[in-house]
C-alpha positions as CSV (number, residue, x, y, z in Angstrom):
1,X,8.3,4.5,45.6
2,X,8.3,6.1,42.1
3,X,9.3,4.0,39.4
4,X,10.8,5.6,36.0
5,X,8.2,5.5,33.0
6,X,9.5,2.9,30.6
7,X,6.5,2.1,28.3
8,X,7.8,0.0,25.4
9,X,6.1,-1.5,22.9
10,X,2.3,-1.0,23.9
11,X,1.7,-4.2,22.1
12,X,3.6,-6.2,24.6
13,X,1.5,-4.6,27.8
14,X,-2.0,-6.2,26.2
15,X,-0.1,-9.6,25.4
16,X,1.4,-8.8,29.0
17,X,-2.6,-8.5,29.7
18,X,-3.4,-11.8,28.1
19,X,-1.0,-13.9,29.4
20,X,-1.1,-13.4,32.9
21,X,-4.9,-13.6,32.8
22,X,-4.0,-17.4,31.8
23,X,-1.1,-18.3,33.9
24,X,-0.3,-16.2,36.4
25,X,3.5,-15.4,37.1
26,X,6.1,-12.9,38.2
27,X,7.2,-10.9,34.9
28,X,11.0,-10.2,34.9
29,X,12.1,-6.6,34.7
30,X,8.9,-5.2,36.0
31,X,8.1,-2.6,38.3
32,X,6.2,-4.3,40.8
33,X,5.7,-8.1,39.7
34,X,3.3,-9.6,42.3
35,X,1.3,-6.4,42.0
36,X,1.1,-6.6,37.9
37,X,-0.2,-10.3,37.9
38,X,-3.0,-8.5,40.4
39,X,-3.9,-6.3,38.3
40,X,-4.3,-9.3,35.5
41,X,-6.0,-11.5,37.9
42,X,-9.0,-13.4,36.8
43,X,-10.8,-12.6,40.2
44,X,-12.4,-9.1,39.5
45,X,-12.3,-8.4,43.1
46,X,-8.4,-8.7,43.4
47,X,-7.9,-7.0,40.4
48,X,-10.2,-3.6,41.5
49,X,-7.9,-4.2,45.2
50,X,-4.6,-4.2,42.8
51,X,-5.8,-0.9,41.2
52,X,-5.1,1.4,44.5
53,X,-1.5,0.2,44.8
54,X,-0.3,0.7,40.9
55,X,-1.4,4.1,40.6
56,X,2.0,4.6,43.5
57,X,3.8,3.2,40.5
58,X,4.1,5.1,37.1
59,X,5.3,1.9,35.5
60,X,2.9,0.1,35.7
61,X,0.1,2.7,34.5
62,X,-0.4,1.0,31.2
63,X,-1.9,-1.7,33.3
64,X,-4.1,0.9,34.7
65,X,-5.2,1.8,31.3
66,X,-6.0,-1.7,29.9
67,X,-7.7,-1.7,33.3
68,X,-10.2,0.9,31.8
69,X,-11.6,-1.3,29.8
70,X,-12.1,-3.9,31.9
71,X,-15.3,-5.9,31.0
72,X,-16.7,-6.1,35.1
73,X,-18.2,-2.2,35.8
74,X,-16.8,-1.9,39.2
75,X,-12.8,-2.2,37.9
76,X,-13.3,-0.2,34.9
77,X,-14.6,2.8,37.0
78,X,-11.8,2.6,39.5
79,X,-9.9,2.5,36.8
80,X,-10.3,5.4,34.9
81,X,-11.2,7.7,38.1
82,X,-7.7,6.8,39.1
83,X,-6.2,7.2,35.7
84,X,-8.0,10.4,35.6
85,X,-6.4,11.6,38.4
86,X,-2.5,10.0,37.8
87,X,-2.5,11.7,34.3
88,X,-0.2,14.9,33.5
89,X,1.2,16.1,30.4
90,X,4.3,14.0,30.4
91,X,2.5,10.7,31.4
92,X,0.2,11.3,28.6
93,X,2.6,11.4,26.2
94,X,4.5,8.2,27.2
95,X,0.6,6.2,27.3
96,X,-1.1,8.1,23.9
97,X,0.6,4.9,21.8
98,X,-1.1,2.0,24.4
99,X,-4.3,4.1,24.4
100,X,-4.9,4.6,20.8
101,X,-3.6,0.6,20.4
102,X,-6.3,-0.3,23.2
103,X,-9.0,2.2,21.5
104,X,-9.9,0.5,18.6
105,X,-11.0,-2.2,21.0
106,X,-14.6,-1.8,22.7
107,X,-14.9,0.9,26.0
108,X,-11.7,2.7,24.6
109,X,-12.9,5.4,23.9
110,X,-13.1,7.2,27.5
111,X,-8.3,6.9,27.7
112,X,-8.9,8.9,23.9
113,X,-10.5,11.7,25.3
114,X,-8.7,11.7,28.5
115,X,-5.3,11.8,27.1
116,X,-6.6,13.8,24.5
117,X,-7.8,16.3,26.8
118,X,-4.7,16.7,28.5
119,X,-2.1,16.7,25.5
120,X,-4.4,19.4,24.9
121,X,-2.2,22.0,27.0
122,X,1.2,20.3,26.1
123,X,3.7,22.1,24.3
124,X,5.4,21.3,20.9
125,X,8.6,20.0,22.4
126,X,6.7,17.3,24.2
127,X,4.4,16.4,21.1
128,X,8.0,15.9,19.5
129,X,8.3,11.7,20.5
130,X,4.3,11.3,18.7
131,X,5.1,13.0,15.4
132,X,7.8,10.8,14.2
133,X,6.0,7.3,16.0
134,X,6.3,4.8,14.3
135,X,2.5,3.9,14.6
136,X,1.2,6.0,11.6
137,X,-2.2,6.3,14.2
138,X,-0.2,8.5,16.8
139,X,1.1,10.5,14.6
140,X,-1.9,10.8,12.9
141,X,-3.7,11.5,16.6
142,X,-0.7,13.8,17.7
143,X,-1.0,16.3,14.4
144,X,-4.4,16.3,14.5
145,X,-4.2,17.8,17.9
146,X,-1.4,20.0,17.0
147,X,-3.5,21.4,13.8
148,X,-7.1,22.1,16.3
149,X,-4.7,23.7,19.0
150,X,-2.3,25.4,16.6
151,X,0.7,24.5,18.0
152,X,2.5,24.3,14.9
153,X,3.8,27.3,12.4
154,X,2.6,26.9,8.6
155,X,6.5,26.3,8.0
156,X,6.4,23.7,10.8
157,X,2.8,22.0,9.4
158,X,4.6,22.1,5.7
159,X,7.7,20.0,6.9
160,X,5.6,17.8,8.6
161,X,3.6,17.5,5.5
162,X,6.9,16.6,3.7
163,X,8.5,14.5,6.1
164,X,5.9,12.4,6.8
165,X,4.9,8.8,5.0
166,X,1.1,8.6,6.1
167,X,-1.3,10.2,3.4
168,X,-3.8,11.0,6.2
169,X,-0.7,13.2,8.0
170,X,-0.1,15.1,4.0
171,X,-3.0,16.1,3.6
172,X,-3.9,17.1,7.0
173,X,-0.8,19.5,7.3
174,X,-0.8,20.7,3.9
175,X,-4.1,21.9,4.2
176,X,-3.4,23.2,6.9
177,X,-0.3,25.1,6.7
178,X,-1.9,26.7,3.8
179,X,-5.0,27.3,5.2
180,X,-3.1,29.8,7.6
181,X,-1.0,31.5,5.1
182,X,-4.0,32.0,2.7
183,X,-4.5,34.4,5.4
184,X,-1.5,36.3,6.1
185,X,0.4,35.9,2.4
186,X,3.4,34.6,3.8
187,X,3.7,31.7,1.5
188,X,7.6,31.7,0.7
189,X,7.9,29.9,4.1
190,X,5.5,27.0,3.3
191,X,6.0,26.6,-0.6
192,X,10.0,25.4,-0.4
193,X,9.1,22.7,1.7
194,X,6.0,21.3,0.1
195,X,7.9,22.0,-3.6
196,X,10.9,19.9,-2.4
197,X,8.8,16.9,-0.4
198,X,9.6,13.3,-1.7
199,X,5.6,12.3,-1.0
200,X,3.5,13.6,-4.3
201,X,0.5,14.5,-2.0
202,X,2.7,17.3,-0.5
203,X,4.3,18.7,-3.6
204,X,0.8,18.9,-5.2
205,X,-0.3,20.6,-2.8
206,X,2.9,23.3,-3.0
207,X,2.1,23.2,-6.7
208,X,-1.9,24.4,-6.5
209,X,-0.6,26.4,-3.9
210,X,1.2,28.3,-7.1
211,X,-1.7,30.3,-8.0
212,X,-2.8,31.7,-4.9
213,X,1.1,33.0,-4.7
214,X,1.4,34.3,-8.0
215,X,4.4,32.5,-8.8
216,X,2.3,30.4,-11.8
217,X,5.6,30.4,-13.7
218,X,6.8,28.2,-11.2
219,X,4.3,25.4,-12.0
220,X,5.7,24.7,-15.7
221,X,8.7,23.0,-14.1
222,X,6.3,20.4,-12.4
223,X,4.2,19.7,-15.6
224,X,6.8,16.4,-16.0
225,X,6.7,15.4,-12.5
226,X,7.1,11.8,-12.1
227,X,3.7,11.7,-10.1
228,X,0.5,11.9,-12.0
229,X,-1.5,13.9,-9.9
230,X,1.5,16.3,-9.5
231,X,1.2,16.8,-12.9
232,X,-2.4,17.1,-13.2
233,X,-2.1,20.0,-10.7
234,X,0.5,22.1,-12.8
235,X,-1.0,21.8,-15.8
236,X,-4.1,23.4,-14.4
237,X,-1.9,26.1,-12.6
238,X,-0.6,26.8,-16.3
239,X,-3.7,26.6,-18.2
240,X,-5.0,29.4,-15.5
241,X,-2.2,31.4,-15.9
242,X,-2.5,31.7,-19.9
243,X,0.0,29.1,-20.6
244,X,-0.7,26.0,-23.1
245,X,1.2,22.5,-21.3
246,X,0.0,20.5,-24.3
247,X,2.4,22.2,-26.3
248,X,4.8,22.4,-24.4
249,X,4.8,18.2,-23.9
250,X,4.8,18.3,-27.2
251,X,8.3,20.7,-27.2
252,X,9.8,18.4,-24.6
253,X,8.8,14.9,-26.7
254,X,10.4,16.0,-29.7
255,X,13.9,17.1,-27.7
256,X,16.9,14.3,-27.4
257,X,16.3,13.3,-23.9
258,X,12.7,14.6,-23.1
259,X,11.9,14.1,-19.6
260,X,10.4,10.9,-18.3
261,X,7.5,12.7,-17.1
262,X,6.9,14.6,-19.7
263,X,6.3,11.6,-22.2
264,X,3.5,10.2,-19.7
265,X,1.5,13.9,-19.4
266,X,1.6,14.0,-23.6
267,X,-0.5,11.0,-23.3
268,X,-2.7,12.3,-20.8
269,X,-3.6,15.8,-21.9
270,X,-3.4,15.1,-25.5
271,X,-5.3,13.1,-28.6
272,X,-4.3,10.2,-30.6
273,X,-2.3,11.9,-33.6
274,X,0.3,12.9,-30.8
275,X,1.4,9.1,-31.0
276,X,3.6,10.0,-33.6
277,X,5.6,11.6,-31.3
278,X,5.6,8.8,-28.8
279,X,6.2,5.7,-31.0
280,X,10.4,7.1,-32.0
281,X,10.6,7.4,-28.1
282,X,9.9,3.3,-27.8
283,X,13.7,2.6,-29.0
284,X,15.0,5.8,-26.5
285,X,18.2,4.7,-24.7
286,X,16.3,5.6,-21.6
287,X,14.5,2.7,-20.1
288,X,12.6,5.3,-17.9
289,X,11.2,7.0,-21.4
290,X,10.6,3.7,-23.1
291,X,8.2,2.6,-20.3
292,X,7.0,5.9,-20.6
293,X,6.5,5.9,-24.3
294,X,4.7,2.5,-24.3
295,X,2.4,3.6,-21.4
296,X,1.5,6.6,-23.0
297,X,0.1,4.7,-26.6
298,X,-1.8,2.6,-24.3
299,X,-3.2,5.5,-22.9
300,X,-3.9,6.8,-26.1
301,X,-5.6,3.7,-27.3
302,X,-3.1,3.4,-29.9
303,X,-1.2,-0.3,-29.8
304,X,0.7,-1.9,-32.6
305,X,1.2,-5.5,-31.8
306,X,3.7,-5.8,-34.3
307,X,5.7,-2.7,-33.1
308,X,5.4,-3.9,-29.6
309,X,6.5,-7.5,-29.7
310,X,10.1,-6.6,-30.1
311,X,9.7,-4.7,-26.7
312,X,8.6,-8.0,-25.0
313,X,12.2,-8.8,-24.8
314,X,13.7,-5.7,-23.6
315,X,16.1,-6.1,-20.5
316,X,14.4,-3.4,-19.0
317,X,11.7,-4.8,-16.2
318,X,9.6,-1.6,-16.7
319,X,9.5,-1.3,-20.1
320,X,7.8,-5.3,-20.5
321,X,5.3,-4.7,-17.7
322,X,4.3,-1.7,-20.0
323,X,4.4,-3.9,-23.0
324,X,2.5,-6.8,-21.4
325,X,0.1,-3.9,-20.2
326,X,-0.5,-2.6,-23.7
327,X,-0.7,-6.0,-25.6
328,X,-2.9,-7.6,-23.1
329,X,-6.6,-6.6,-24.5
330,X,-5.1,-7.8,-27.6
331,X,-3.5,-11.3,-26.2
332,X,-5.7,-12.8,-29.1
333,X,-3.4,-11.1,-31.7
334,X,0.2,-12.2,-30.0
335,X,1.6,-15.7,-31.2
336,X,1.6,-17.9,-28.6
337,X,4.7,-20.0,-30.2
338,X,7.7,-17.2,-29.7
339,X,6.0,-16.7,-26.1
340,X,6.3,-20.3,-25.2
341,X,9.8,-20.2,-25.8
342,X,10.2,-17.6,-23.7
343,X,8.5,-19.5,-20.7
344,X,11.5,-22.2,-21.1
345,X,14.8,-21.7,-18.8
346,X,15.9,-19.3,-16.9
347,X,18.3,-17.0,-16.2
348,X,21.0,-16.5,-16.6
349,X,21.1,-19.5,-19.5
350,X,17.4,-18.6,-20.4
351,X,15.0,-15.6,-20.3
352,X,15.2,-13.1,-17.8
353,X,12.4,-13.5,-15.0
354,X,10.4,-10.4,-16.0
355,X,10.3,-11.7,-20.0
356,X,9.0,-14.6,-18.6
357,X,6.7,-13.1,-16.5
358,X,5.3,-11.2,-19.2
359,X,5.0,-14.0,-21.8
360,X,3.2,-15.8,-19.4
361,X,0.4,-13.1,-18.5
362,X,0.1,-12.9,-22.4
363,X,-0.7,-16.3,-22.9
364,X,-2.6,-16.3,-19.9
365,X,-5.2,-14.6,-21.3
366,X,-5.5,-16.2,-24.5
367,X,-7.0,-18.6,-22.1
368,X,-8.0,-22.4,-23.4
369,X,-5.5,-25.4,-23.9
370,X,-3.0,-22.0,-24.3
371,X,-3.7,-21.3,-20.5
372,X,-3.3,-24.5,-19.5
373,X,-0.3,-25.1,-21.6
374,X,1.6,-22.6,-19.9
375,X,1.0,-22.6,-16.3
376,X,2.1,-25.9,-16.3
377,X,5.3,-25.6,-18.2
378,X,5.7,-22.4,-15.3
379,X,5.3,-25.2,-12.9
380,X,8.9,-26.1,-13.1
381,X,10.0,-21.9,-13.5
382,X,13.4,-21.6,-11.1
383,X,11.1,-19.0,-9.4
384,X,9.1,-19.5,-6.9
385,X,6.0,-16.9,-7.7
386,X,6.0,-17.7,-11.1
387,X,5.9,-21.5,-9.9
388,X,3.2,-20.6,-7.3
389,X,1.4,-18.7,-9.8
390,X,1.1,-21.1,-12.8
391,X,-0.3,-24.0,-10.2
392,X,-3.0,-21.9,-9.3
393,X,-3.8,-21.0,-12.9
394,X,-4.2,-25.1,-13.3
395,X,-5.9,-25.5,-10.3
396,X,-8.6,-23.3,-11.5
397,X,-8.3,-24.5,-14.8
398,X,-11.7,-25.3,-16.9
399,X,-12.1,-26.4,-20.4
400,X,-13.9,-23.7,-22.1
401,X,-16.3,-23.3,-24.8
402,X,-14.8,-24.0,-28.3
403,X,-12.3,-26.2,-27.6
404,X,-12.3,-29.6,-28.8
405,X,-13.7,-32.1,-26.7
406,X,-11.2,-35.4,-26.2
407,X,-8.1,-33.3,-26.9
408,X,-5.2,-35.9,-25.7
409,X,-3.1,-32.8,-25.0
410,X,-5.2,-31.8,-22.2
411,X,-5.3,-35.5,-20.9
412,X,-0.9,-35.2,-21.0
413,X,-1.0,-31.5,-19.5
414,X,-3.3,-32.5,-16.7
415,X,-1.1,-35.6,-16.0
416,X,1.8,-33.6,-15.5
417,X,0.3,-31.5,-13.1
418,X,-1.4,-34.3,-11.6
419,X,0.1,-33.4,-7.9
420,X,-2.0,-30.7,-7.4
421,X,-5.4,-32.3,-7.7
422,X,-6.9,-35.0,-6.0
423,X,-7.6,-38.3,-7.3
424,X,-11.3,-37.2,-7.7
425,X,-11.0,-33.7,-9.2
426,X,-8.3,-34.7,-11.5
427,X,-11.4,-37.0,-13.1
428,X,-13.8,-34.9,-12.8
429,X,-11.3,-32.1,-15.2
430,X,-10.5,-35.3,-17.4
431,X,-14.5,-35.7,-17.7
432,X,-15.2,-31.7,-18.6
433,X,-12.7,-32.3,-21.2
434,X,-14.4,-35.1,-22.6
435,X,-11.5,-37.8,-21.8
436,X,-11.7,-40.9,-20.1
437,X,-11.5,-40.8,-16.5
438,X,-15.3,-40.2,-15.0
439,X,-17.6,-42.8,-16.1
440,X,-21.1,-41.7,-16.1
441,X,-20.8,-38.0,-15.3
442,X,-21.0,-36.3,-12.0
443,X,-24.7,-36.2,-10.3
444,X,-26.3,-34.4,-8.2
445,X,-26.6,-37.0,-5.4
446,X,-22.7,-37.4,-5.9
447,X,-21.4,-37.1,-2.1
448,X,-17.8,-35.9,-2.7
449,X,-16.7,-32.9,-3.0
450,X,-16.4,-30.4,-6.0
């Protein structure tokens, strides 16, 4: 009796595995139940006897396979002669997922090149189900395949390149579809698919692609991608068509609503005088070109901490991570008085979240008695990260060199956050800072802990 192939998740046949190798019992909504506990069994010998029945059921084939790796010689043998012979095209679609799970395990490697071998002389249409898994590793497996066999058009590779979230899948396809139209010229079928792809990897490669198809005209439009590497590849298509992107940037920057992208390459083809073109783009309406702006002068190497503290308030999320970003080898310079203020409350009656989260990275790395000082007024922040954060910040909180010894504000700080220590650590902090609370000093014959 033939059973219909209804794999599933090829997770669930190795728990499946596991399970019945502890308790045996009768699965429900199995193919077979006495006969898949058999093939589970913690008897070898009933387990190789169990073998010769489940190849009569397609079902239960996965078993067969996790078979095939069986740690006693004799059942892993049986096992893959039989899977060797059970396996067609169609079967080896419906197991590549289970044998690529089971693979990465030890003695999975002979179910790889056996359902390897066979997908070998499948057709597109039934690669179709293992280009869009959901396991990045079959698709990765079943377009690997498709690439050495060349089942796939360069227009088909180029979609797939496009389509698909897995860098490791991009690039392969890309390459690929290229590769093959390198050959013949045809690259109008390839180029509108890797142009238009969501995933920078795959318009990058449409956009090198440019000069090889003579359409280097093309590439200026791309020069304020919102990908970096995107842009890095079209300003070198320009440059080797005669064109000049630094001036161009430099066009686009001094325009009314220059293009987000646009503002980021300035800063990373050009030199420190362009900054005077960046600094009127930190007060743009566009939150997108603010960020920008502000990323771009840290780029440069060109910060302003009194220009920038304004921006440490902005109710744009991007544009204070870019801020913080900027200010932050310069924390020294920042007051730590308006950023305290700005650790108190929250929103909607206080500072917004990402203000706050910004202060506090700031006075973060003024480090000292500031660093203390702020985690623990974070430790009572309505959210939870920033809460979670600042008690790790105490937790691995040491007095450091400078600071005065017997400060009383480290004694109140450190009894405010007193939960998080233990009776002996919280001392032993009290004695590095030089306050009562360790009597003669930790030794090295001390037995606690540290």
């Amino acid at each position: 009796m033939d059973q219909e192939i209804g794999f599933g998740d090829p997770r669930a046949w190795i728990r499946l595995d596991e399970a019945l190798r502890r308790e045996p019992y009768a699965p429900a909504g199995l193919a077979e139940p006495q006969l898949a506990v058999a093939l589970c069994h913690r008897d070898g010998r009933i387990r190789e006897a169990a073998l010769q029945q489940a190849v009569g059921y397609r079902a239960l084939l996965p078993l067969v396979v996790v078979r095939c790796a069986d740690w006693v010689g004799q059942v892993r043998e049986r096992a893959r002669e039989l899977l060797r012979e059970a396996v067609d095209t169609d079967t080896a679609v419906a197991l590549a997922p289970l044998v690529l799970l089971f693979g990465r395990r030890g003695r999975g490697a002979f179910a790889i090149e056996l359902v390897g071998g066979v997908l070998r002389s499948a057709s597109p249409e039934q690669f179709d189900p293992l280009f869009v898994h959901p396991d990045r590793a079959v698709r990765r497996f079943a377009h690997r395949l498709a690439v050495e066999e060349g089942l796939l058009s360069p227009a088909q590779l180029a979609r797939a390149a496009a389509r698909d979230a897995d860098t490791v899948v991009q690039n392969l396809c890309a390459e690929a579809a290229l590769a093959a139209v390198a050959k013949t010229g045809g690259y109008d079928e390839v180029l509108e698919p890797l142009l238009g792809a969501r995933n920078p990897r795959a318009r990058a490669s449409g956009v090198t692609a440019l000069r090889a198809a003579g359409q280097v005209e093309r590439a200026e439009k791309f020069l304020g991608d919102r990908s970096g590497v995107v842009r890095a590849c079209a300003r070198y298509v320009v440059r080797q068509g005669g064109g000049d992107p630094l001036a161009l940037y430099r066009a686009w920057c001094l325009a009314v609503d220059p293009v987000p992208g646009a503002v980021s390459g300035l800063a990373e083809c050009g030199e420190r005088g362009d900054a005077a073109l960046l600094w009127p783009l930190v007060s743009h309406a566009s939150a997108s070109v603010r960020a920008r702006a502000l990323g771009g002068l840290r780029v440069l190497d060109v910060v302003d901490v009194r220009r920038m503290l304004p921006l440490l308030d902005d109710p744009a999320p991007g544009v204070v991570r870019e801020a913080t970003l900027a200010l932050l080898p310069s924390a020294g310079l920042v007051p730590d008085g308006p950023l305290m203020e700005r650790l108190v409350g929250g929103w909607p009656k206080g500072w917004p979240r990402h203000v706050r989260v910004g202060a506090f990275r700031l006075l973060d790395a003024r480090g000292g008695i500031v660093r203390l000082r702020a985690a623990v007024t974070v430790l009572d922040d309505p959210d939870e990260r920033l809460r979670v954060w600042g008690a790790q910040v105490v937790q691995r909180w040491h007095p450091e060199e400078g600071m005065t010894p017997g400060d009383a504000e480290v004694g109140e700080l450190l009894g405010r956050a007193r939960h998080l220590f233990s009776d002996y650590v919280l001392t032993r902090r009290l004695w590095e800072a030089g306050l009562p609370g360790w009597p003669a000093g930790p030794s090295s014959s001390d037995s606690h802990p540290s």
